[in-house]
Residue, then its C-alpha position, 0 to 999 in steps of 0.5 A: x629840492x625844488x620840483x618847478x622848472x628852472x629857466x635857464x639863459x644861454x651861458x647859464x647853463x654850464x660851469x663858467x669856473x675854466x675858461x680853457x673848458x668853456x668858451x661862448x659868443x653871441x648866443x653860442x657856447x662849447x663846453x667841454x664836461x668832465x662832472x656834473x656832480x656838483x651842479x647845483x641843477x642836477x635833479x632839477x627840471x628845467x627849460x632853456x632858451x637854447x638848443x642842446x647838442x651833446x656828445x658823450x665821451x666817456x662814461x654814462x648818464x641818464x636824464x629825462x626829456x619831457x617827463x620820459x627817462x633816458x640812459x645816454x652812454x659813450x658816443x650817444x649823441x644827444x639832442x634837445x630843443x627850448x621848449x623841452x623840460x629836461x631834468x638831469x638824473x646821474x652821471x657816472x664817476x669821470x663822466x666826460x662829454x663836449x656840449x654846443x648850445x645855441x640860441x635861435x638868435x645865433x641860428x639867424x645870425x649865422x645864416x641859418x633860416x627859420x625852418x631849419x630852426x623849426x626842423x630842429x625844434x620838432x625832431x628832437x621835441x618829438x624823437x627819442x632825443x638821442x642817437x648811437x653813433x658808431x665809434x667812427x662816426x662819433x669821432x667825427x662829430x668829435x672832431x667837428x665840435x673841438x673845432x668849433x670850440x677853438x673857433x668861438x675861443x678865436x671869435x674875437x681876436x682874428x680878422x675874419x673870426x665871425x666868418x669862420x665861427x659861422x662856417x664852422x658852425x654851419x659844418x657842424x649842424x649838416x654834420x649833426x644832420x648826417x647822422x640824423x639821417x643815418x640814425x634818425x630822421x632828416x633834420x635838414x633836407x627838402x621838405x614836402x608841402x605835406x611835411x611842412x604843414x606838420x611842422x607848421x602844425x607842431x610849433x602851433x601846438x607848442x605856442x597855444x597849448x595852454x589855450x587851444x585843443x580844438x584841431x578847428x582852430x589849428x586848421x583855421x591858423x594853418x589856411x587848411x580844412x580840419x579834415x585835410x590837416x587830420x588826414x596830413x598828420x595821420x599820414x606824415x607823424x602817425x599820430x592823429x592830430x588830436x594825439x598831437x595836441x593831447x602829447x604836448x598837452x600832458x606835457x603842460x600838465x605835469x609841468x605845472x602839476x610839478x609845483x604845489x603852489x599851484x591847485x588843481x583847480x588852478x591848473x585847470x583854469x591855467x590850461x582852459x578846461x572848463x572845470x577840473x573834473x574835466x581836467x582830472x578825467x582828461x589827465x587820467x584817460x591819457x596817463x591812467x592817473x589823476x591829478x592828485x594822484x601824479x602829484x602823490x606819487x611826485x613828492x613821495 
């Protein structure tokens, strides 16, 4: 079994096998689940270049985001973004599930601006990636992406099929944002200038992981001093800023620790620091294990 991370494409992700079961447009797909037994990525790490809503039907199951473990069981919403490393463990027999994934691309198509998009990438990057909705709550949910699934099957063959696919979907996200609201955070609603500074902050971290852990250098890209973004995070997330940075920092770590054809030391230059003691002092203080010793345990 392979222990690097997957890439998967939208459309790549689900069984095409039905067509009743699976229908997509434009970097928007529906499908209904009823296994996932006999994926051939089950168990396997994987990134994606879509977001991922997922309500669970029936049954159980359980998955990892970002290296920390989930159970996800009946009417759980799930929620994930690109950028996270997801990794399915089990289902339980006659696991049942409908799932919408949609590219940024889509997103843009359809309407949506770009600081939904970060929104989105944000919350369910950095939140428990799902929510447990009341059974009538999670009927509604239901109910909105059955109607979504008909309407990407009708994309094409009616008059005005792009117009109410993307009405469609826009109901769909204000409902995934409702329940965010009730059972999380907002995902869609008006931001403060301090709020929004945080996000900014994020996506920066996610894009320059691998080179920068300097809050300076953050500052500087964000037109704001050092200690006006350090104060911001801490009051906004909770977390100091270098937290931030050391959280999607890890994550980078046991991403690349997760393939053996890397050293390392190799890993360390790949994540710039200055020699792999650094490194291995570095990965130790914040997961109270080193290196070798994560990798040990990954391969046992």
């Amino acid at each position: 079994m392979s222990h690097f991370p997957i890439v998967f494409s939208q459309g790549d992700l689900l069984p095409q096998s039905d067509s009743r079961k699976t229908v997509s447009c434009n970097g928007l797909q529906v499908t209904r689940i009823q296994e996932f037994a006999n994926f051939e990525f089950l168990n396997e790490y994987f990134r994606s270049d879509h977001f991922s809503v997922m309500l669970i039907t029936k049954g159980s199951m359980s998955a990892s985001v970002n290296f920390q473990a989930y159970a996800f069981n009946n009417n759980s919403l799930v929620v994930t973004a690109p950028s996270s490393i997801k990794q399915i463990l089990n289902a339980a027999p006659g696991f049942e599930g409908i799932v919408v994934t949609f590219t940024a691309n889509f997103l843009a198509l359809a309407g949506v601006n770009k600081r939904a998009s970060d929104l989105l990438t944000y919350f369910s990057s950095n939140d428990n990636p799902s929510w447990e909705l009341s059974p009538e709550d999670a009927s509604n949910m239901l109910s909105v992406m059955d109607h979504l699934f008909w309407r990407c099957g009708a994309f094409d063959v009616h008059r005005y099929g792009k117009e109410q696919l993307h009405h469609t979907f826009a109901i769909f996200l204000y409902e995934v944002a409702s329940n965010n609201i009730k059972y999380g955070q907002p995902l869609i609603d008006k931001l403060t200038r301090k709020e929004d500074l945080v996000i900014r902050f994020a996506d920066l971290v996610s894009k320059h992981v691998r080179e920068q852990r300097k809050v300076q250098f953050y500052a500087d890209c964000l037109n704001v001093t050092a200690k006006y973004l350090i104060e911001t995070v801490k009051e906004i997330s909770g977390k100091s800023a270098g937290q931030v940075i050391d959280d999607f920092v890890i994550v980078e770590c046991k991403l690349l620790l997760e393939n053996q054809d890397h050293s390392i030391a190799q890993i360390a230059s790949i994540l710039n620091f200055a020699n792999p003691s650094f490194f291995g002092k570095y990965f130790k203080r914040l997961t109270g294990l080193s290196p070798k010793e994560f990798r040990t345990d990954l391969f046992r």
